[in-house]
LOKEMAR-715342 format. One record per residue: x, z, y of N, C-alpha, C in turn; residue number from 0; residue in three letters. Coordinates in steps of 0.2 Angstrom, whole numbers, m for minus. Layout:
# LOKEMAR-715342
  n.xx  n.zz  n.yy ca.xx ca.zz ca.yy  c.xx  c.zz  c.yy pos code
     X     Z     Y     X     Z     Y     X     Z     Y NUM  ALA
...
END
This chain:
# LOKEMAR-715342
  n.xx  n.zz  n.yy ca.xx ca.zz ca.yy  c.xx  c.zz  c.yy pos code
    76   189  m151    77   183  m156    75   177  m153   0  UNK
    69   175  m149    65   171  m148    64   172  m141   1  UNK
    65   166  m137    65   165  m131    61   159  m127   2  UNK
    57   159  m124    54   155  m121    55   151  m116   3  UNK
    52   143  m114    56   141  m110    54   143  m102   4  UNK
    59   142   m98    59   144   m90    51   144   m88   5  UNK
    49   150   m84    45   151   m82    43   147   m77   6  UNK
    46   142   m72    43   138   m69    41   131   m70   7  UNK
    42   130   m76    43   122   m78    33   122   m76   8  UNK
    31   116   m78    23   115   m77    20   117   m84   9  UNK
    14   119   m82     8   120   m88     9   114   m92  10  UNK
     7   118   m99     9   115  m105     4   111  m107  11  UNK
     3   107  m110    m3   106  m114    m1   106  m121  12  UNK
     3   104  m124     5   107  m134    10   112  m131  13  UNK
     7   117  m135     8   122  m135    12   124  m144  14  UNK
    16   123  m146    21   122  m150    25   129  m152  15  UNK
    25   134  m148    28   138  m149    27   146  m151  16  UNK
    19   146  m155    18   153  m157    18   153  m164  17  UNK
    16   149  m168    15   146  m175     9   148  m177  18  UNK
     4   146  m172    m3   147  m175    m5   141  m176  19  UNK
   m12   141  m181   m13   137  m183   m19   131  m180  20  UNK
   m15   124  m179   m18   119  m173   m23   117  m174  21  UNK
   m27   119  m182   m35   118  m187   m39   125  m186  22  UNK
   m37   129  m182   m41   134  m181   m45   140  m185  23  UNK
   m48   141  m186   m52   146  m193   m56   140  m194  24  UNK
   m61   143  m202   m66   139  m202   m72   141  m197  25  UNK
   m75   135  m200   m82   134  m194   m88   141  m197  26  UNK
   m85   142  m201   m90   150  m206   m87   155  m205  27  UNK
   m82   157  m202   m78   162  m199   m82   164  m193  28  UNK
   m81   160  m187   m83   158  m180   m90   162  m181  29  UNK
   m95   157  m186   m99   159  m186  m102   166  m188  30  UNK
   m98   170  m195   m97   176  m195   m97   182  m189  31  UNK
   m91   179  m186   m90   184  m179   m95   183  m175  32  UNK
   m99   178  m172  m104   177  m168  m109   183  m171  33  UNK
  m111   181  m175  m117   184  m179  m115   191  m179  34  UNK
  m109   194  m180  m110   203  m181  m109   204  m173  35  UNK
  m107   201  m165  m109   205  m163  m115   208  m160  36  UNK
  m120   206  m165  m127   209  m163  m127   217  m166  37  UNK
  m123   218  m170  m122   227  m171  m117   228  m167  38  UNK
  m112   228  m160  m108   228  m161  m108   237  m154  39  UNK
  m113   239  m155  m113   245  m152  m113   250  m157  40  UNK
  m111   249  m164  m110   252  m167  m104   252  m170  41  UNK
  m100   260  m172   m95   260  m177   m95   257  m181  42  UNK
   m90   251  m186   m89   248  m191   m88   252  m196  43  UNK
   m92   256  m198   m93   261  m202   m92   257  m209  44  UNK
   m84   259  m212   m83   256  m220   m82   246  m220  45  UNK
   m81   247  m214   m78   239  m212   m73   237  m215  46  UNK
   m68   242  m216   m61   240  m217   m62   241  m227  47  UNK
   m64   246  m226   m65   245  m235   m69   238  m238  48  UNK
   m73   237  m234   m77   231  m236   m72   226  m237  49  UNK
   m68   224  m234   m63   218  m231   m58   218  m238  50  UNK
   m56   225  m236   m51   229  m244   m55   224  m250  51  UNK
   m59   228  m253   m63   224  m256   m64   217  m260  52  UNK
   m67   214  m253   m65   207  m253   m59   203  m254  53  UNK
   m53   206  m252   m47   204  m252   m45   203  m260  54  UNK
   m47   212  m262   m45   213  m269   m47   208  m272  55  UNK
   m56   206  m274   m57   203  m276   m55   196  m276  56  UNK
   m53   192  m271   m49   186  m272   m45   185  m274  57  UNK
   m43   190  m274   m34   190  m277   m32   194  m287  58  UNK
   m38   198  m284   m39   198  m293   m32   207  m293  59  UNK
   m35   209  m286   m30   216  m286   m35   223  m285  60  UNK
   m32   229  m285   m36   233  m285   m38   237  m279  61  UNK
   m43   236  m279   m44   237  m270   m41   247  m267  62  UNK
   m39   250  m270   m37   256  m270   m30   256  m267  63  UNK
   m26   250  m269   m18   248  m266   m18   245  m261  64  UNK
   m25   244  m257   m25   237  m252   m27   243  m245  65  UNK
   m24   240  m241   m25   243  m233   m25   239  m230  66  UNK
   m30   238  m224   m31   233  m218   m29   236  m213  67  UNK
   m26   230  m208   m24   235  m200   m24   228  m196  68  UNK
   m22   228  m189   m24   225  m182   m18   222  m184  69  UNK
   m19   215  m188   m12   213  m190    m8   215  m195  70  UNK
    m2   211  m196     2   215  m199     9   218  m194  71  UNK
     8   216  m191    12   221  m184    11   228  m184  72  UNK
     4   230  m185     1   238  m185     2   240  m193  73  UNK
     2   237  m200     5   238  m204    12   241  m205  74  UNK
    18   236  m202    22   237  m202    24   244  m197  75  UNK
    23   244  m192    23   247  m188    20   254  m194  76  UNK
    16   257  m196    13   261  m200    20   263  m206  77  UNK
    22   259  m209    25   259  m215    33   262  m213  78  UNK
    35   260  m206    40   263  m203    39   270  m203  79  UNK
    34   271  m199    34   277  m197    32   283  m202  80  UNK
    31   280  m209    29   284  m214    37   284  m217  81  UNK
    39   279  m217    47   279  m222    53   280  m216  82  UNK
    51   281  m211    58   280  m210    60   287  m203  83  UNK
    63   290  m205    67   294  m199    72   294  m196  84  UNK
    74   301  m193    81   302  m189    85   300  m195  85  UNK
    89   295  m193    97   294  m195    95   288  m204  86  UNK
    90   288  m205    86   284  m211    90   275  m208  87  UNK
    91   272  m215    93   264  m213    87   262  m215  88  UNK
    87   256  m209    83   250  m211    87   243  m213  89  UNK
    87   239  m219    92   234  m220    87   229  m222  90  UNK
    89   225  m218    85   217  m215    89   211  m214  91  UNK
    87   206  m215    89   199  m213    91   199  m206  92  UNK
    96   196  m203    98   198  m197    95   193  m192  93  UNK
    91   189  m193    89   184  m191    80   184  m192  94  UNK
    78   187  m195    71   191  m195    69   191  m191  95  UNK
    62   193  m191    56   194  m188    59   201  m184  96  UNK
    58   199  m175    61   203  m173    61   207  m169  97  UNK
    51   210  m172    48   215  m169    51   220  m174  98  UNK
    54   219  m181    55   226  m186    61   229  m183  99  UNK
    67   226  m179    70   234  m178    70   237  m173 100  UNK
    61   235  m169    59   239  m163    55   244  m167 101  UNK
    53   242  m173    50   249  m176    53   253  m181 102  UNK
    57   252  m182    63   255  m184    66   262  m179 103  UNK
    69   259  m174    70   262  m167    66   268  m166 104  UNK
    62   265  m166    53   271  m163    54   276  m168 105  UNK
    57   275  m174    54   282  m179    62   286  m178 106  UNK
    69   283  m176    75   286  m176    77   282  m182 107  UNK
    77   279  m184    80   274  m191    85   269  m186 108  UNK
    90   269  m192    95   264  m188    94   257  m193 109  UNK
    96   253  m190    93   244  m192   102   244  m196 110  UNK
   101   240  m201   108   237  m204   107   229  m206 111  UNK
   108   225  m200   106   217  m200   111   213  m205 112  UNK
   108   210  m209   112   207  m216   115   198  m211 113  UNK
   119   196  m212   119   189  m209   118   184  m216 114  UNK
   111   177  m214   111   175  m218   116   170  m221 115  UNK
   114   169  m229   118   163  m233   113   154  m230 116  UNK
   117   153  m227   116   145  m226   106   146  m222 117  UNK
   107   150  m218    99   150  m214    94   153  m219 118  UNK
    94   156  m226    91   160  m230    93   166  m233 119  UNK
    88   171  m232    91   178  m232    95   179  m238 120  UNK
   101   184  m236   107   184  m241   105   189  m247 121  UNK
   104   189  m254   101   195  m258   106   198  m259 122  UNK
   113   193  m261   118   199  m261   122   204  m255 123  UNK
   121   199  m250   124   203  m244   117   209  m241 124  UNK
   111   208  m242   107   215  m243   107   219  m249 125  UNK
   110   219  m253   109   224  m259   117   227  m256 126  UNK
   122   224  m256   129   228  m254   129   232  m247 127  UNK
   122   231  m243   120   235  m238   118   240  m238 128  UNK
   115   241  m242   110   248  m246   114   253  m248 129  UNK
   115   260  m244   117   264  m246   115   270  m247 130  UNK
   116   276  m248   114   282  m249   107   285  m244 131  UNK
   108   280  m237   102   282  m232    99   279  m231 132  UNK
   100   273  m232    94   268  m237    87   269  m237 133  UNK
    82   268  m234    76   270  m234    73   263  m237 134  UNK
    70   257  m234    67   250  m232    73   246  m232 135  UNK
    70   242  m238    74   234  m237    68   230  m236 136  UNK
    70   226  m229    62   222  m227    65   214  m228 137  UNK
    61   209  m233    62   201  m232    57   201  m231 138  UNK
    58   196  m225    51   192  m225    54   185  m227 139  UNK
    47   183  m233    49   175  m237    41   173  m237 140  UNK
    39   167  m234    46   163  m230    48   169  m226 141  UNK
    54   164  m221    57   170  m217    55   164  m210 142  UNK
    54   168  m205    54   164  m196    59   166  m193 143  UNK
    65   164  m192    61   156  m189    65   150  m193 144  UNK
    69   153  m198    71   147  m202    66   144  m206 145  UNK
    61   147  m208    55   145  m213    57   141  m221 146  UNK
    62   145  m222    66   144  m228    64   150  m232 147  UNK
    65   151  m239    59   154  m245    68   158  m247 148  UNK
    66   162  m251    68   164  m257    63   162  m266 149  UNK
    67   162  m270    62   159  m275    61   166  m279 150  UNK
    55   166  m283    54   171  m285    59   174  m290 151  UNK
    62   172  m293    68   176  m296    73   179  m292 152  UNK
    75   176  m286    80   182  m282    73   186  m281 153  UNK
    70   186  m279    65   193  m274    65   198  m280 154  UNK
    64   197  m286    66   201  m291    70   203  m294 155  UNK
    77   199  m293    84   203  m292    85   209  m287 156  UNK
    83   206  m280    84   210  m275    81   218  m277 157  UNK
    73   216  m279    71   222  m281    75   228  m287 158  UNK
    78   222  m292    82   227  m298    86   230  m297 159  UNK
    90   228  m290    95   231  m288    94   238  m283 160  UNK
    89   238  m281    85   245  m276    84   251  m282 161  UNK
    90   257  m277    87   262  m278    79   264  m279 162  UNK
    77   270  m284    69   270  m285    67   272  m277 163  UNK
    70   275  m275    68   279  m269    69   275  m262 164  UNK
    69   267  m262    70   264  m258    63   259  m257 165  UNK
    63   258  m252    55   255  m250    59   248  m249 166  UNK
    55   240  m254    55   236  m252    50   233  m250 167  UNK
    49   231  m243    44   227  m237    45   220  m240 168  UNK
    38   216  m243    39   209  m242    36   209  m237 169  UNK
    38   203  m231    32   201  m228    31   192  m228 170  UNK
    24   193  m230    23   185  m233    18   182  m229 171  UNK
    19   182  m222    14   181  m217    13   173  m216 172  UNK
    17   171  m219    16   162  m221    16   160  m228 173  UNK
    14   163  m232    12   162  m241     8   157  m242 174  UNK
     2   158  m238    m3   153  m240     0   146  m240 175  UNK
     5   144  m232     9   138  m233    13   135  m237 176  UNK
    16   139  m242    21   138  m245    18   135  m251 177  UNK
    20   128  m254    23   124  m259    27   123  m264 178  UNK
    30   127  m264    36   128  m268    36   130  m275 179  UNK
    39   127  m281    35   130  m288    37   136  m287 180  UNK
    44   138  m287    46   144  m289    45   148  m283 181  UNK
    41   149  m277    39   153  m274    31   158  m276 182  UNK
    33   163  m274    29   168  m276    29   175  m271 183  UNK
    24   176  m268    23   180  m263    24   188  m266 184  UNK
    23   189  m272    25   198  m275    19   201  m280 185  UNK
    15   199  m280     9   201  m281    11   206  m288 186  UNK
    11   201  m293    12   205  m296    19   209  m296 187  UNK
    23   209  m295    31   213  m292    27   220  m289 188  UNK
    24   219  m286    20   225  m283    15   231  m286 189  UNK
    12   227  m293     6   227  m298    11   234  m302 190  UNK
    16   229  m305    20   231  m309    26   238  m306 191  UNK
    27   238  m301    31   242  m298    29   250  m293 192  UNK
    34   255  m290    31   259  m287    36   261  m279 193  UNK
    37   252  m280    43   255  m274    44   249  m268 194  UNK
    38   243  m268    37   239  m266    30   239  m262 195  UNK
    30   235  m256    23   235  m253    26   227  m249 196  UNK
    18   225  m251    17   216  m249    11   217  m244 197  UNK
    14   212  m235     9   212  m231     8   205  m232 198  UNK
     5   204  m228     0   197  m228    m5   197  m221 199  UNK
    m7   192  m219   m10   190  m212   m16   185  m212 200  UNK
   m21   186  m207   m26   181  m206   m26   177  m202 201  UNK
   m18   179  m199   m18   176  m193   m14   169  m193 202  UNK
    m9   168  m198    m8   160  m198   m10   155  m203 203  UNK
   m13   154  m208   m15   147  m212   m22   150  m208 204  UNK
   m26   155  m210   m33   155  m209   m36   156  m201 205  UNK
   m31   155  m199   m32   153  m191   m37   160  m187 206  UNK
   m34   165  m189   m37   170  m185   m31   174  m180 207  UNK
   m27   173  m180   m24   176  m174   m27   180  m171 208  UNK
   m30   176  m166   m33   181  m162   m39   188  m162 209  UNK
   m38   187  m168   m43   193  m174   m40   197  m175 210  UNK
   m34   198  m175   m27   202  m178   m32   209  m184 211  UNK
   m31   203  m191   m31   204  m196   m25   205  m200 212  UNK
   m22   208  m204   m17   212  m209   m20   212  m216 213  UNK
   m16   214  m219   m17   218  m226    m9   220  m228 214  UNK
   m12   224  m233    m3   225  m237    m6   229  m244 215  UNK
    m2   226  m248    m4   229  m253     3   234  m257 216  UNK
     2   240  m261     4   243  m263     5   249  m270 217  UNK
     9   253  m266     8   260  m274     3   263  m270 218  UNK
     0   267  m273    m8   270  m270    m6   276  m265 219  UNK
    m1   279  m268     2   285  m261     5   283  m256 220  UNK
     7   277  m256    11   272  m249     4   268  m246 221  UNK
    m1   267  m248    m7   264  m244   m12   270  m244 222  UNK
   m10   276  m247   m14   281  m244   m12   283  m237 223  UNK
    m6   285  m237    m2   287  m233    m2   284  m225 224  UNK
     0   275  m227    m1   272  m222   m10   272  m220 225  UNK
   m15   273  m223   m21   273  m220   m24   279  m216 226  UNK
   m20   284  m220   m21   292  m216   m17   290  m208 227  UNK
   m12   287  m208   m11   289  m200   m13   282  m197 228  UNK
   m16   280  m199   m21   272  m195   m26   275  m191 229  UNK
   m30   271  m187   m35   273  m182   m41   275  m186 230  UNK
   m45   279  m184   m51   282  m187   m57   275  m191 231  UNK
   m56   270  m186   m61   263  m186   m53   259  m183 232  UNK
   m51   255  m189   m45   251  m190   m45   245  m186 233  UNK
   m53   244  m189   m54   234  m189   m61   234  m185 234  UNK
   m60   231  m179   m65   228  m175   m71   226  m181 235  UNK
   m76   226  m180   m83   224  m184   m81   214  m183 236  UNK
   m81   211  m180   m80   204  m177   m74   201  m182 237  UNK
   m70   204  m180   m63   204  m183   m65   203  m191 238  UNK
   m69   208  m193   m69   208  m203   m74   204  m206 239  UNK
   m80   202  m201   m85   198  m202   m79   191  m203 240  UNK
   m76   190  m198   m72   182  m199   m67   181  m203 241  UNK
   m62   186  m205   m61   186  m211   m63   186  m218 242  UNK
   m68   191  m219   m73   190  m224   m74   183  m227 243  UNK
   m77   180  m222   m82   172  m221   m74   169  m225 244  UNK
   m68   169  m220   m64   165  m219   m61   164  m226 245  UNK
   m59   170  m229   m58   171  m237   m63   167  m242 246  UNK
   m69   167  m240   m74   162  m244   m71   157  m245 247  UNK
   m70   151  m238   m70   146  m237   m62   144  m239 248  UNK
   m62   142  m244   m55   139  m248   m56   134  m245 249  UNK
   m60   128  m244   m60   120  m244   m57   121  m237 250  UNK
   m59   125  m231   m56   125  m226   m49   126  m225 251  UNK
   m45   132  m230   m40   134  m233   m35   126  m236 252  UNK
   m38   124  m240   m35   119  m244   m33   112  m239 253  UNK
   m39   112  m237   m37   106  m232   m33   107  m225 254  UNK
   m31   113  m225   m28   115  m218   m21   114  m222 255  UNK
   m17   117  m227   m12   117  m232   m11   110  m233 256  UNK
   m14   105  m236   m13   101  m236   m11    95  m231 257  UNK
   m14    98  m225   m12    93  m217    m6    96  m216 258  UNK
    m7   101  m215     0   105  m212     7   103  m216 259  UNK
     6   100  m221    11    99  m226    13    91  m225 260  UNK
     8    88  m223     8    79  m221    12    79  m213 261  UNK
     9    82  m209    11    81  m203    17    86  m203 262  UNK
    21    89  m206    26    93  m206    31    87  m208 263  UNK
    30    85  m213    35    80  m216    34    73  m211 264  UNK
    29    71  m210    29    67  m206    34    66  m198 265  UNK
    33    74  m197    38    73  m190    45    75  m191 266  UNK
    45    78  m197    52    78  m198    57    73  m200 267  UNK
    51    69  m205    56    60  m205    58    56  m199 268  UNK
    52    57  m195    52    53  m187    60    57  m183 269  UNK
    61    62  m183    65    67  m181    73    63  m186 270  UNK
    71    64  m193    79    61  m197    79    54  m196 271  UNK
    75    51  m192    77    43  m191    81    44  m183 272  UNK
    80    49  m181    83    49  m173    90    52  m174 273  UNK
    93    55  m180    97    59  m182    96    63  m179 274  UNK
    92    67  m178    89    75  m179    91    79  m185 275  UNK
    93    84  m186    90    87  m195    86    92  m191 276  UNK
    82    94  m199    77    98  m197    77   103  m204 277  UNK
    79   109  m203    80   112  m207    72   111  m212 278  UNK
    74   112  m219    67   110  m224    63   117  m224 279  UNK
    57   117  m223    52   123  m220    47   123  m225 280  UNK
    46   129  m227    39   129  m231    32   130  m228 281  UNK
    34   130  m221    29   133  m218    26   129  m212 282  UNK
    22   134  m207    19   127  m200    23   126  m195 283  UNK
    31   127  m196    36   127  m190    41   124  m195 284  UNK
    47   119  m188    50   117  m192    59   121  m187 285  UNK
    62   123  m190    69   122  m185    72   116  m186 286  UNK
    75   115  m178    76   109  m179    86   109  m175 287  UNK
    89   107  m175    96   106  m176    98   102  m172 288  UNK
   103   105  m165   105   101  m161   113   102  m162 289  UNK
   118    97  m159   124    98  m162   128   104  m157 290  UNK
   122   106  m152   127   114  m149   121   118  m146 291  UNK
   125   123  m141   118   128  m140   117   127  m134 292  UNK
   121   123  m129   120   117  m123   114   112  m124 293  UNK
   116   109  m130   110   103  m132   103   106  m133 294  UNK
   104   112  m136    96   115  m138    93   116  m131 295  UNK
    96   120  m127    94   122  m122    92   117  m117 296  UNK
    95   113  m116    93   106  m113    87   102  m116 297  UNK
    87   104  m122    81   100  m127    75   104  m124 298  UNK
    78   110  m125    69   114  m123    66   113  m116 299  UNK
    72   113  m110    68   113  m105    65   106  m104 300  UNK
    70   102  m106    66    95  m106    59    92  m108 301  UNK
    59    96  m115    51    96  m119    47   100  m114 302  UNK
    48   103  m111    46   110  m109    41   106  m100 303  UNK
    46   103   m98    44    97   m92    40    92   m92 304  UNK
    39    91  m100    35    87  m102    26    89  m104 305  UNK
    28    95  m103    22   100  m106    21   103  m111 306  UNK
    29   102  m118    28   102  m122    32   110  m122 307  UNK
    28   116  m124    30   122  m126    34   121  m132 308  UNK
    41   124  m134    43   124  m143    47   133  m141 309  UNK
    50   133  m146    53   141  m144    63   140  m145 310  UNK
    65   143  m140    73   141  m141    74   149  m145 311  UNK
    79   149  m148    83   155  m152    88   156  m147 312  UNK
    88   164  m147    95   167  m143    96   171  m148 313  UNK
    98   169  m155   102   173  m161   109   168  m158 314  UNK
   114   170  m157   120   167  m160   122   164  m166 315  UNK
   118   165  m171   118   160  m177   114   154  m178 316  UNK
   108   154  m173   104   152  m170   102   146  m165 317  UNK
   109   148  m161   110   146  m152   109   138  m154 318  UNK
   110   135  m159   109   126  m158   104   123  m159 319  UNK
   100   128  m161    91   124  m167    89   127  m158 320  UNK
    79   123  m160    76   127  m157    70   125  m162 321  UNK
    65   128  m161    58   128  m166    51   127  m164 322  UNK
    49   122  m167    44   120  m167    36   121  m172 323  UNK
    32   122  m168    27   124  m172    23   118  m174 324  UNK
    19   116  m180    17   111  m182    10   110  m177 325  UNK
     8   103  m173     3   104  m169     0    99  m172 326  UNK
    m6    95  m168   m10    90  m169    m4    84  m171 327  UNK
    m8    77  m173    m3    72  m175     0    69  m165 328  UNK
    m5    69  m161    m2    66  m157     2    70  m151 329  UNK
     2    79  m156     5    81  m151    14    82  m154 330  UNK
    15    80  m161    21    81  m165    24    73  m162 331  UNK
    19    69  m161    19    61  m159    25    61  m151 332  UNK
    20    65  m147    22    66  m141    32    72  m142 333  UNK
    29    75  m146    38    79  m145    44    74  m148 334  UNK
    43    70  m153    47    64  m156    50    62  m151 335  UNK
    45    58  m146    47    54  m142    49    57  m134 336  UNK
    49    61  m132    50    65  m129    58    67  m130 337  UNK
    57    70  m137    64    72  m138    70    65  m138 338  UNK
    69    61  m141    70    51  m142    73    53  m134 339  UNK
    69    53  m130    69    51  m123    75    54  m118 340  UNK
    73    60  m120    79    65  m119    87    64  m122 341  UNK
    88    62  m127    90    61  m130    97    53  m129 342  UNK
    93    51  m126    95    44  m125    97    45  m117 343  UNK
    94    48  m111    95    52  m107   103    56  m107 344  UNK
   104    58  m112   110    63  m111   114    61  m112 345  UNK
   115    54  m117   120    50  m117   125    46  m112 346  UNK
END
């Protein structure tokens, strides 16, 4: 789904194209992590439940439904291989996160890719795809690379319409971003139900990527399940120190949400003064809109010459946008005009 620009162009210096977060973890994360590895020749003996724990208690859930893993990549990847076998569907947004129908594949599930309505995942065109073999319907909301929401009333349509025996996957790996009144990550949809599981990640508002932190929350036999075939020792000792810390630290959280939301709108205005459009995001990336899949292409290697990393799309539904991750102000600064430049060049 996502393609990078040419390999020989020059080292980048904004780097634009992963959707990590350009405010980092907090400064009590870092220091979390530093500090544990003075135990670190030992097993993280109950690391992962400690984490569980602390998650539940944020969120005010029960820590018996909660499982941690190396990300939500190793979550999903788990959840696949508990639900899904020879000849089992898997029914997704075709335009989705486009590591799930590699794990789908891997357990012998066939993928049933839904085409979106208007760049947001279709509920009706996923409900009319659900058949008899039917295993997992996965949305992720928001969804990447559109960065477009569903609001919490379709997510619970989607659901009323699932067979009991059907696994619905939210993945809500950009929640913390999201703005929206009527968005709602599932918590309680999840609380209340026995056929739903919601992941979540440390790796984008709270700036741990490289920590590859997960959670998913669930029915208690679906995060039993998914935790019996996980690694013996799931989560690095380092990894759940900086989590932990980073869960404390809301002002860090707060103020990260709130810039990322200023410098988003900010370059997307600068963008609609150049007649750019820029699809409306709830998240740290924006799709942005060229009038063909010539133009994009050419926009990417040009920013790309500039030093400027963004990610071009090889969907076909796709081929015209390419996507930008929310960087510093003078690095959003730098892609404006850059683009402006290019722009005015191909005329």
């Amino acid at each position: 789904m996502l393609v990078s620009a040419a390999d020989e162009l020059p080292p980048a210096w904004a780097l634009l194209n992963s959707n990590e977060s350009v405010f980092g973890p907090s400064r009590h994360a870092k220091d979390a992590a530093r500090a544990s590895v003075s135990g670190i020749g030992r097993y993280p003996e109950g690391a992962d439940a400690a984490l569980a724990r602390a998650i539940a208690g944020f969120h005010g859930l029960d820590q018996d439904r909660i499982v941690v893993g190396q990300g939500t990549d190793d979550l999903l990847a788990r959840l696949f291989r508990a639900y899904l076998g020879q000849g089992d569907q898997l029914v997704r947004s075709a335009n989705g996160y486009l590591k799930v129908p590699n794990y789908a594949h891997a357990n012998g599930g066939e993928v049933v890719s839904v085409e979106d309505d208007e760049l947001t995942p279709s509920v009706d065109g996923m409900i009319a795809a659900v058949t008899g073999r039917t295993r997992v319907v996965y949305l992720a909301n928001p969804e990447n690379p559109a960065g477009t929401y569903l609001p919490k009333a379709e997510v619970e349509r989607l659901h009323a319409a699932l067979p009991d025996d059907v696994l619905l996957i939210l993945d809500c790996a950009y929640a913390e971003y999201a703005w929206a009144d009527d968005y709602d990550p599932g918590h309680d949809l999840v609380t209340t139900s026995a056929n739903v599981v919601l992941c979540q990640t440390f790796s984008k508002l709270y700036g741990l990527a490289g920590a590859r932190v997960g959670w998913a929350y669930g029915p208690k036999d679906a995060v039993d399940t998914v935790r019996r075939i996980g690694l013996t020792f799931p989560m690095a000792a380092p990894s759940v120190a900086a989590a932990m810390a980073a869960l404390e630290d809301q002002a860090h959280v707060a103020f990260v949400r709130k810039e990322n939301r200023a410098l988003l709108e900010r370059f997307c205005g600068r963008l609609t003064r150049l007649g750019v459009d820029c699809v409306p995001s709830q998240t740290n990336f924006v799709l942005v809109r060229m009038p063909g899949a010539a133009q994009s292409e050419s926009a990417v290697v040009a920013l790309a010459e500039r030093g400027i990393r963004v990610r071009r799309m090889n969907s076909p539904a796709y081929a015209s946008f390419f996507r930008v991750s929310i960087g510093l102000q003078n690095e959003l600064d730098a892609t404006a005009s850059a683009l402006e430049c290019h722009l005015m060049e191909a005329k």
